[in-house]
Structures are given as structure tokens and as C-alpha cells.
C-alpha positions as CSV (number, residue, x, y, z in Angstrom):
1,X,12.9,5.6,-70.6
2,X,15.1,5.3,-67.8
3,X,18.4,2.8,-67.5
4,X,17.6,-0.9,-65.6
5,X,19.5,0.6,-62.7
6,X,17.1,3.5,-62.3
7,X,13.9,1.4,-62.6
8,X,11.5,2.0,-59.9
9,X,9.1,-0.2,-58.2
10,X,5.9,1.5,-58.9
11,X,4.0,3.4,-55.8
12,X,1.1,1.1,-54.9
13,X,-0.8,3.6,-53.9
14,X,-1.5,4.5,-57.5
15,X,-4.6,2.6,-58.5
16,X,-6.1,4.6,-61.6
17,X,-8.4,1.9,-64.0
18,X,-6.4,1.5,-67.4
19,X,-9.5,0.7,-70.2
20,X,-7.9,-2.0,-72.0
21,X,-7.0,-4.0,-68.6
22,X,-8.5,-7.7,-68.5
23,X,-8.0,-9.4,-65.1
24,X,-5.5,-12.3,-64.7
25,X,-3.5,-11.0,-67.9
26,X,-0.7,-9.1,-68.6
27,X,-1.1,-5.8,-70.6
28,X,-4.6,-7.4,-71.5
29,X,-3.2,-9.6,-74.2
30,X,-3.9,-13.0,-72.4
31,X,-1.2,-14.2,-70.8
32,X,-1.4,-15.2,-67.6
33,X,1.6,-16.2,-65.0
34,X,2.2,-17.8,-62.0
35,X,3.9,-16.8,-59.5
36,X,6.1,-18.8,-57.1
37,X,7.7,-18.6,-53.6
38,X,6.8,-18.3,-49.6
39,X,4.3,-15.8,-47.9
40,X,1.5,-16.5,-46.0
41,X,-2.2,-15.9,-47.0
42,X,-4.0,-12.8,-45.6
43,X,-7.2,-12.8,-47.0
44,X,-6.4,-10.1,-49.3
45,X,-7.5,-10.6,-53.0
46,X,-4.3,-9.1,-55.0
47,X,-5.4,-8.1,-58.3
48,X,-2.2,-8.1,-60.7
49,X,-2.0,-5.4,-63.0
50,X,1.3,-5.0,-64.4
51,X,0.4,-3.2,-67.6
52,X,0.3,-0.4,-65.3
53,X,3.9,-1.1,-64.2
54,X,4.6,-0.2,-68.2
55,X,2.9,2.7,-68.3
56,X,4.7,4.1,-64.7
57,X,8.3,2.6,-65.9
58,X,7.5,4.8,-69.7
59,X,5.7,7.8,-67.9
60,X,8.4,8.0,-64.7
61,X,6.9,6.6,-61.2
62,X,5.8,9.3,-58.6
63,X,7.2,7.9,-55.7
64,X,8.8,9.7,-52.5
65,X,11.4,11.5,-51.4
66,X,13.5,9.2,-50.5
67,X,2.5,-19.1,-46.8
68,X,2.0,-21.3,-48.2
69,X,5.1,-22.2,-50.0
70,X,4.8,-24.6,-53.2
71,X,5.7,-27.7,-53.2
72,X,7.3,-27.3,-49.4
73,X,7.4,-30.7,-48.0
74,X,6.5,-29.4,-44.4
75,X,4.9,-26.9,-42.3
76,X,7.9,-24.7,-42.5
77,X,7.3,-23.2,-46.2
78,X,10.9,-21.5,-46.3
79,X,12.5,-25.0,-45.6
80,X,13.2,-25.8,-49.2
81,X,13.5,-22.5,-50.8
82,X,17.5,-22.5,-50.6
83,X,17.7,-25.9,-52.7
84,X,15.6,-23.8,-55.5
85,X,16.5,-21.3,-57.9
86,X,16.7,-17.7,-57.0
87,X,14.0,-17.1,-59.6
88,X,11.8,-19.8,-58.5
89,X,12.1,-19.0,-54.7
90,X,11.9,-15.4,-55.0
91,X,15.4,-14.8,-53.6
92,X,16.7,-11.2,-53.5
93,X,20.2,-12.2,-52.1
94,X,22.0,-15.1,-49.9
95,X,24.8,-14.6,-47.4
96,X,26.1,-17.1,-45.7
97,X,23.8,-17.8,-42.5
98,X,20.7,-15.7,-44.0
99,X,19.1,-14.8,-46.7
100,X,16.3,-12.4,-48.4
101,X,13.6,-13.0,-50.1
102,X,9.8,-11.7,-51.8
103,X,7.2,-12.3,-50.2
104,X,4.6,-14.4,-51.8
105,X,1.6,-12.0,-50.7
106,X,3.1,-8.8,-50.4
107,X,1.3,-5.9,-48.9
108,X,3.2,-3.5,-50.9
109,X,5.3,-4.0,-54.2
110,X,8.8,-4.9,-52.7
111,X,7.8,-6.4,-49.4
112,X,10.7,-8.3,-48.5
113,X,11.9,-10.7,-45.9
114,X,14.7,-11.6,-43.9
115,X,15.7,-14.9,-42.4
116,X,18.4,-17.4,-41.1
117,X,18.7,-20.5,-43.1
118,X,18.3,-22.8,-40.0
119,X,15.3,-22.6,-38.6
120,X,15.1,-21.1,-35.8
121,X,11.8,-19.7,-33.8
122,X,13.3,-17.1,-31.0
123,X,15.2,-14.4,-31.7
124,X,17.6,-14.5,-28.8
125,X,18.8,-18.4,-30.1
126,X,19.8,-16.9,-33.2
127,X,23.8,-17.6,-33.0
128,X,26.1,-14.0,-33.0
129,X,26.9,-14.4,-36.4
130,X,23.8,-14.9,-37.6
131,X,22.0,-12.1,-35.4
132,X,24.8,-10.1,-37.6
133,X,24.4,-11.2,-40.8
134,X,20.6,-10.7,-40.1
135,X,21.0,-6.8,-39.1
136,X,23.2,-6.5,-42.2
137,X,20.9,-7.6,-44.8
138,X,18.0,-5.9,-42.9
139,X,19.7,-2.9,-43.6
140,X,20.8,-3.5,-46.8
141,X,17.4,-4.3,-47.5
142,X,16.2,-0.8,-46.6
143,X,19.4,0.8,-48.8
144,X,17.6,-1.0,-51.7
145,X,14.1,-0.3,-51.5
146,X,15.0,3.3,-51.4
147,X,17.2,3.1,-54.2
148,X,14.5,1.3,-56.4
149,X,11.0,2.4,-55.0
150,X,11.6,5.3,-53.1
151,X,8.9,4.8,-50.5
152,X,7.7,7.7,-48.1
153,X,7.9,5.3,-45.0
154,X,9.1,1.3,-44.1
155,X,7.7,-1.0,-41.8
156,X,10.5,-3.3,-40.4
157,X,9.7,-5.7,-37.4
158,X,8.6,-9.5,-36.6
159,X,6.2,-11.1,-35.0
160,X,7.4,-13.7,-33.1
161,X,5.1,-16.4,-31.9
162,X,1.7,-17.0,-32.5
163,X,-0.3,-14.6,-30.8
164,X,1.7,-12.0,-32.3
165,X,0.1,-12.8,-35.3
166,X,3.2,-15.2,-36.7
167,X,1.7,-17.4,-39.3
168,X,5.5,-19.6,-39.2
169,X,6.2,-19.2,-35.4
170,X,9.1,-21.8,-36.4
171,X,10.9,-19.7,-38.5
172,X,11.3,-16.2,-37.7
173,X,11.8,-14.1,-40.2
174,X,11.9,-10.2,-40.6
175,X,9.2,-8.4,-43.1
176,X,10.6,-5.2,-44.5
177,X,7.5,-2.8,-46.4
178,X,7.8,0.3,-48.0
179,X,4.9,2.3,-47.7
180,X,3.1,5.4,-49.4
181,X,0.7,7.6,-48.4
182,X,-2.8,6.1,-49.4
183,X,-1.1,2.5,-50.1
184,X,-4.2,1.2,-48.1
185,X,-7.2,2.5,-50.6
186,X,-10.7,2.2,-50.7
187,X,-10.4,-1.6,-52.2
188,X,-8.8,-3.1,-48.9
189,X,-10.8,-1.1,-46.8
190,X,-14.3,-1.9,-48.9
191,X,-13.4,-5.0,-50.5
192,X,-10.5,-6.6,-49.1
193,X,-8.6,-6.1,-52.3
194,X,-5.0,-5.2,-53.4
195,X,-4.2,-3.5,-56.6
196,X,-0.4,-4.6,-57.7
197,X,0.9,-3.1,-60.2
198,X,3.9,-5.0,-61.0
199,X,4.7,-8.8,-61.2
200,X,7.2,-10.3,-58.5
201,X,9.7,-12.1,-60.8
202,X,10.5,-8.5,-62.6
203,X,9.9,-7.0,-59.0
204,X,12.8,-9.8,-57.6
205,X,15.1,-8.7,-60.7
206,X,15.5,-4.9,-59.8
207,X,15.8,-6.1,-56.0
208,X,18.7,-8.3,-57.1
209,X,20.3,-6.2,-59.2
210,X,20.1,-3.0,-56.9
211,X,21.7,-5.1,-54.3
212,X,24.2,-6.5,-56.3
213,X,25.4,-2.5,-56.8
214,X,24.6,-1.4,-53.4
């Protein structure tokens, strides 16, 4: 088995049945966990199957080459998450005027975001420092996703206002994906489902200790 540091996020696109799965549990033993932290709902049903994630970290992954937030007390879900732990919120890192974090409903295993602390709505009233700060951990972001998951491709971009499909128009905020060939499978297509293979806290561990190397 491989060292912590050279853990991989598994490759979402791999979505092969395991027979002793039982939804809702880990490794089909019972347990079940929730999660915490910010995204915003997409009508996707994610079915968590991190006994897979075991069988990938043991068996080596086969990657590439190389919101409703709880308990927020407004309509800005990434209000509160600084006051909370890094566990809790899903923080991968802080900086001083920005930080990055999991998102809640990730398309892909390690779909991360970027964001100022203040809230801010329009990129071009983000202050120089923080426009900085922002490109800095945008691209730090990238240097650990292809350290850990090695994904074939990343989405990185906002959407900034409503009609461009901004669920927090308030806070801006920038969503960084890795992708895979096939990552969008017959279950979203047919069924609006999304297999994930790994739980966020232990995905939020490798982020935060990649980046803590990096």
C-alpha cells in the first residue's frame, strides 16, 4: 500500500458494483456518516460508496497522466464557515484574504472552491490583494489535484450572477474539477445519479495535507 502522501483520490469514472455494498454505509458494515460543509444542490442523487475507495487505495487508482450550508444563519452559506473547524467546514487551506474549500455536492471527487472571506459578488470589486491571493490558491489548487488525483482534464471558472447559473450570486467563488474520461456515466445521464467513491472528510485530509507539502 502506498505512503499518505501518495494517496490518490479515486477516478470517478470508475463505477464497477462491489457485491457486498449496502447503500448509505461504509464498506457495508452499517455505519453511516454525515457529511458537513457548503455546495449548492444540483439535483444529482450522489450515491457514496467509499468501500470502493479501499479497494482503489489497496489495488492502486488508474487515474491520468497527469448550498445549502448547515446551520448558516443567512442566504450566504459560506458566511460562517471561517468561524468553524477546518473539518467541519470542509476547509482545504486559509490565506489571509481567501480561502479553499470542498464542495458539499461535488461533481467529481475533489471538486474544490475558491473564495474571498468578505463577501463580495463581482469579480472586478475584489481588492488587488485579494484578486492575488485568489489566482494563488487557484493555482495551488490545480498543483494539488494533480498531485493527489491525477485527473486527465480540470474545469476552472465562475459563474457570476444569476443567469449564469450562480446559485450564491453574493459570494463569488471559483469551482476547480478534475475530470476523467467517462466521469459522466450512464447513471447521470439515465438516472440523474452520481457514483462517489470516496467520503469528503478523508477526501479534505489528502487535499490538506498535499497542500501543506506543495
Amino acid at each position: 500500500m502506498s505512503s499518505p502522501t501518495e494517496r490518490t483520490l479515486p477516478n470517478s469514472a470508475d463505477t464497477r458494483p462491489t457485491s457486498d455494498s449496502v447503500p448509505g454505509t461504509i464498506g457495508g458494515n452499517g455505519e453511516t456518516v454525515t457529511d458537513t460543509g457548503v455546495g449548492i444542490e444540483d439535483g444529482l442523487a450522489r450515491l457514496w460508496a467509499p468501500y470502493r475507495s479501499a479497494y482503489i487505495a489497496e489495488n492502486g487508482a488508474s487515474g491520468g497522466a497527469g448550498a445549502s450550508g448547515a446551520g448558516s444563519k443567512s442566504d450566504d452559506p459560506f458566511e460562517d464557515l471561517p468561524e468553524k473547524s477546518d473539518e467541519e467546514a470542509l476547509i482545504v487551506a486559509r490565506g489571509a484574504e481567501v480561502f479553499c474549500i470542498l464542495n458539499l455536492y461535488p461533481y467529481n471527487p475533489g471538486h474544490m472552491m475558491v473564495l474571498p472571506y468578505r463577501k463580495v459578488a463581482s469579480y472586478e470589486d475584489l481588492t488587488d490583494s485579494e484578486t492575488a491571493e485568489m489566482a494563488d490558491f487557484t493555482k495551488k489548487a490545480i498543483r494539488v489535484l494533480r498531485r493527489v488525483s491525477r485527473p486527465e482534464a480540470l474545469n476552472v471558472g465562475m459563474n457570476l450572477g444569476k443567469a449564469s447559473g450562480g446559485s450564491v450570486p453574493g459570494h463569488l467563488h471559483q469551482h476547480i474539477v478534475p475530470r476523467w474520461q467517462g466521469d459522466t456515466s450512464f447513471m447521470t445521464v439515465l438516472t440523474g445519479s452520481k457514483i462517489m467513491v470516496q467520503l469528503l472528510g478523508e477526501t479534505r485530509q489528502l487535499l490538506a495535507q498535499a497542500w501543506k507539502e506543495i
